[in-house]
N, C-alpha and C positions, 0 to 999 in steps of 0.2 A: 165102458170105453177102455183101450189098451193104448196104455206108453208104452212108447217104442225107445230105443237107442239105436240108433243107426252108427256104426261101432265102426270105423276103418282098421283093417290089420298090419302094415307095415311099422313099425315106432310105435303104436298104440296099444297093440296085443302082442307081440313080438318084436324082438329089438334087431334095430335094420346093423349088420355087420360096419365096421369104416371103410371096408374094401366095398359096399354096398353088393355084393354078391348075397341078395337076400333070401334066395330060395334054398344057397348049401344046408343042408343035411346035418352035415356036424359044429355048422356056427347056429344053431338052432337055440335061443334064446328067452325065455316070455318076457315081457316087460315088469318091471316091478312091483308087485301088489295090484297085477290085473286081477289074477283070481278071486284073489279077497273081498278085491270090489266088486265084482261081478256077482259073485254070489251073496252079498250085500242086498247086490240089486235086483238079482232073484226075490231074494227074500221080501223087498217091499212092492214087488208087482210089476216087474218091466220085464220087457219082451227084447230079446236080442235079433239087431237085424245086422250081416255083415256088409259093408260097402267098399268094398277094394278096387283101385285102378291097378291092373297088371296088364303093364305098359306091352303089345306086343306077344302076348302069352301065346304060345301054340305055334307062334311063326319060328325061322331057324337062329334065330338073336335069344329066342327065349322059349325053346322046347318045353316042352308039357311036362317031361321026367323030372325039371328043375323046380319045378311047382307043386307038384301035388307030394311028394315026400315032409314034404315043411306043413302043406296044409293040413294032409290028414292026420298029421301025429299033433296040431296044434288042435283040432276038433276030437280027435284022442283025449288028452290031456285035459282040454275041458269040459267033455262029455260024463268024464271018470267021476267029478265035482260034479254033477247034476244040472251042471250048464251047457243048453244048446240055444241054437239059432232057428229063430221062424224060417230064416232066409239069408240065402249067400250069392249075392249079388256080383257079380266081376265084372271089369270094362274089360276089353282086351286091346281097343286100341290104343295106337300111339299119340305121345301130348300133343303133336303136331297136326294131328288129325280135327282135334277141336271136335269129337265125337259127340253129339246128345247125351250119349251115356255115360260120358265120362264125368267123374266128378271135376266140377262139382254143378255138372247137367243133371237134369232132374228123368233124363231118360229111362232110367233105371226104378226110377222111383216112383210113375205116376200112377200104379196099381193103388198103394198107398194116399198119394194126395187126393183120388177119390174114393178111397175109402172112408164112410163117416162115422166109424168107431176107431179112427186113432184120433189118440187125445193130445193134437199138437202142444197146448201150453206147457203137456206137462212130458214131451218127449224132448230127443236133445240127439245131436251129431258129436260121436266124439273122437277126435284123431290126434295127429300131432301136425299137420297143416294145415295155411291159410284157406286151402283147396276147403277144409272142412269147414271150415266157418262161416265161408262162402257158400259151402250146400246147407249148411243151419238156414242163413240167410233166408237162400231158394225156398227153403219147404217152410219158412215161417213158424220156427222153434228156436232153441236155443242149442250155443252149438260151445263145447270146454273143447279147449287145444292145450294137449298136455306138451312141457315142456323144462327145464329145469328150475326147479323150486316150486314144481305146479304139477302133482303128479294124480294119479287114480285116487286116493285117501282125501284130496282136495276135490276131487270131483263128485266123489260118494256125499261127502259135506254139503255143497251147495244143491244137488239135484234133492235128497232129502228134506232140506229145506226150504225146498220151492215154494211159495205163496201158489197157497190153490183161488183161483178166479175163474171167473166166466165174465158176460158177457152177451145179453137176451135183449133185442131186439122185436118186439110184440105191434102188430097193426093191425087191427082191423076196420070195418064200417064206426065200429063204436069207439073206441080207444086204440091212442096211438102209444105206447110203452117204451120207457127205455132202461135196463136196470144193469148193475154192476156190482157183481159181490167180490171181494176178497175174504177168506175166512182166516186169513193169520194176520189181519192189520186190525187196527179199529178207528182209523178216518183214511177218507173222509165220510159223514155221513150226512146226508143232503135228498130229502124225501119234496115232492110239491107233486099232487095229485090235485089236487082243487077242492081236497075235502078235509076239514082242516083239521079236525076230529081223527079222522082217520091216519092224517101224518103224524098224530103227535104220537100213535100208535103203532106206527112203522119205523115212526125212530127210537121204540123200545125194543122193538126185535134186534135193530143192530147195534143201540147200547147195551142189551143185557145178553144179547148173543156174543158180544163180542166181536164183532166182525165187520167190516164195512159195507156202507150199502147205500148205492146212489138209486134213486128211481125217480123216475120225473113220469106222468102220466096225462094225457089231454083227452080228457072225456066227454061224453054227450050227459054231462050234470042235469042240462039243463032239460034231461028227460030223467031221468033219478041217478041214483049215486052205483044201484044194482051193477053195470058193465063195467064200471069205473073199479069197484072191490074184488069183483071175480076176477078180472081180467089181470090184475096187481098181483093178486093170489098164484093166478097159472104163470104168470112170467117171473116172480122171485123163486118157485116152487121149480120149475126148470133152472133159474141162475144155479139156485142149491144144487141140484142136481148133478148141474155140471162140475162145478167147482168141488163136489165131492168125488168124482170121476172113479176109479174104482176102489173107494172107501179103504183102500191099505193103511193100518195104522191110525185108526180111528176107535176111540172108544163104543161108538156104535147106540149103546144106549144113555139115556136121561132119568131122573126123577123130579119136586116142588118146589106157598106165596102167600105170603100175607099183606094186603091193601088194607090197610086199617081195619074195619069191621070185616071188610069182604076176605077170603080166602078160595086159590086156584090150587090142582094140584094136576100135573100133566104126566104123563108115561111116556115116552117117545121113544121109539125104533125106527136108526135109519135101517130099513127092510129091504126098501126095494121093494114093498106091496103097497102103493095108495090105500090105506083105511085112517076113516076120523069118527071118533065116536064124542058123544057131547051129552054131558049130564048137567042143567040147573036153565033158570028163564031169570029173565031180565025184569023186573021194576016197570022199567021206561020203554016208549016204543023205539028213541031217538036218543044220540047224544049229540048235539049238535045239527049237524047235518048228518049223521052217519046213522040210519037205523040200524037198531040193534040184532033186528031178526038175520043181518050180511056177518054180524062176529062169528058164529058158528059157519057160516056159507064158507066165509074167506080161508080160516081153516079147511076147513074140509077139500075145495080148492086146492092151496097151499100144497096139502099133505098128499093128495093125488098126482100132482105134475112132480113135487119133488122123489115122490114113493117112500112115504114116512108113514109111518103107524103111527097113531096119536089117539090117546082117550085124556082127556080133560073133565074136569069139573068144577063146576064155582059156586058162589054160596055168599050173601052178603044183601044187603041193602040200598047201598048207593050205585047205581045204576054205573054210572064213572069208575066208580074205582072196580067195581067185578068186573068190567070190562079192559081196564089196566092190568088186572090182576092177571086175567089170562093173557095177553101180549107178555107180561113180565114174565109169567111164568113157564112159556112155551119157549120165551126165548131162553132163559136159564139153564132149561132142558137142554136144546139146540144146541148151546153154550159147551155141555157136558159132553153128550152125543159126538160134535161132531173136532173134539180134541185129541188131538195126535198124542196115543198114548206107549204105539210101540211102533213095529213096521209090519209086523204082519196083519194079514186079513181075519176080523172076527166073527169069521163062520168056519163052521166044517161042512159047509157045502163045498168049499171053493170059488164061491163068487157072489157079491152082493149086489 
């Protein structure tokens, strides 16, 4: 998935003159520690889209020679720093026109709103007008209006430390699902599937993962527990998914658990390739209502919808606690995995 910034240029990337003659040549200005931040935001995985209203551009109020002398040496300037733009958006009519395209109309933008690799929670609108907050609004992101005592260095601060979340939605004839991760909080956490064994199991992933995680689940129990566990599996395995979006700044990998007698020991990579591999058997056929033979399923699951490599193994006696022991210990992993440890991307492929 790609976050975007949808980036205005007057006041924002450049500083608008007091005579507002913003296209002259030689009042040519950048804004304060735009670059800085830009190339910040380079560096943790955003994509630059530009949004400008040029009110009239082209007409004889506002000739074309007064515009592109300031643009090009400002795409100059940032090009030289290794910062470019996906796309350079212009309105050109006037405010009175009340144009679609103008901001903060979504005319301009609806290539975008249906495209379903931008990753709206964690994209944002940034300008220095109300016009921008009001297209944050529009596109349903988040939108900084920089302005005195509030500038680029406050904005690099809060987009960085955005709460990554999703938001997964699952129904089918068997199970209706509904799940909610944030991975930089740790409540609330409030699991009810109908199997009771299994929540106390769900609520170690997001105690020892760290991270929050609501899931409510309405299954057809009353034909086994089988739909009920996979089905929990593919929809938290997607929430992960998302709320890891493009993995920038993440530690990447996991390593180990001791439950009294029993012992787990997990290897985790978020990959991006679904593999689960599973070494030891269980005692019991059941721990409660939850058969046992669904704890390796549920992983396996799990680690396919989110694209996580995972080999586990356990070892132990009490049927309970080996099966504690890998919840504890895959969440611990997860835990490690999936911690904001820089900003860059931990491949040298360029993408995970």
């Amino acid at each position: 998935m790609r976050k975007i910034l949808f980036i205005d240029r007057d006041g924002t990337l450049i500083q608008e003159p007091a005579d507002f003659q913003i296209d002259a040549l030689e009042k040519f200005q950048m804004v304060e520690h735009a670059i800085g931040a830009l190339l910040q935001l380079k560096n943790a995985g955003y994509r630059f889209v530009m949004v400008s209203n040029q009110d009239g551009l082209g007409t004889a109020s506002f000739p074309e020679a007064d515009f592109w002398p300031s643009q090009n040496l400002l795409l100059q300037i940032l090009s030289s720093q290794g910062i470019v733009f996906d796309d350079i958006l212009i309105d050109r009519s006037f405010e009175h026109e009340h144009a679609l395209t103008r901001k903060p109309g979504l005319g301009m933008l609806v290539g975008y709103l249906k495209d379903p690799e931008v990753w709206w929670a964690q994209s944002a609108v940034i300008g220095d007008r109300e016009t921008d907050l009001q297209l944050a609004q529009n596109l349903g992101c988040r939108g900084f209006r920089l302005r005195e005592g509030y500038g680029w260095p406050d904005i690099v601060a809060e987009l960085l430390a955005a709460p990554r979340t999703a938001t997964v939605s699952r129904r089918t004839n068997e199970t209706d699902i509904q799940v909610s991760v944030n991975l930089d909080a740790q409540a609330p956490l409030h699991i009810a599937t109908g199997i009771g064994f299994f929540d106390h199991m769900l609520e170690q992933l997001g105690k020892h993962g760290g991270f929050s995680l609501q899931l409510s689940c309405k299954g057809d129990t009353h034909i086994d527990e089988h739909h009920t566990v996979e089905d929990c599996a593919i929809a938290l395995g997607q929430a992960l998914k998302q709320a890891l979006g493009d993995k920038f700044g993440i530690a990447r990998y996991g390593f180990s658990l001791p439950m009294d007698e029993a012992a787990a020991t997990v290897r985790l990579d978020i990959s991006n390739r679904g593999l689960y591999r599973f070494d030891g058997s269980f005692p019991r056929e059941a721990v409660g209502t939850l058969p046992t033979e669904l704890v390796p399923h549920f992983f396996q699951s799990l680690s396919e919808a989110a694209g996580l490599t995972v080999h586990m193994e356990v070892t132990g006696d009490n049927t309970h606690h080996m099966i504690e022991a890998c919840f504890k210990a895959f969440a611990r992993t997860l835990r490690q995995a999936i911690a904001r440890t820089d900003t860059a991307l931990p491949s040298t492929k360029g993408a995970l």
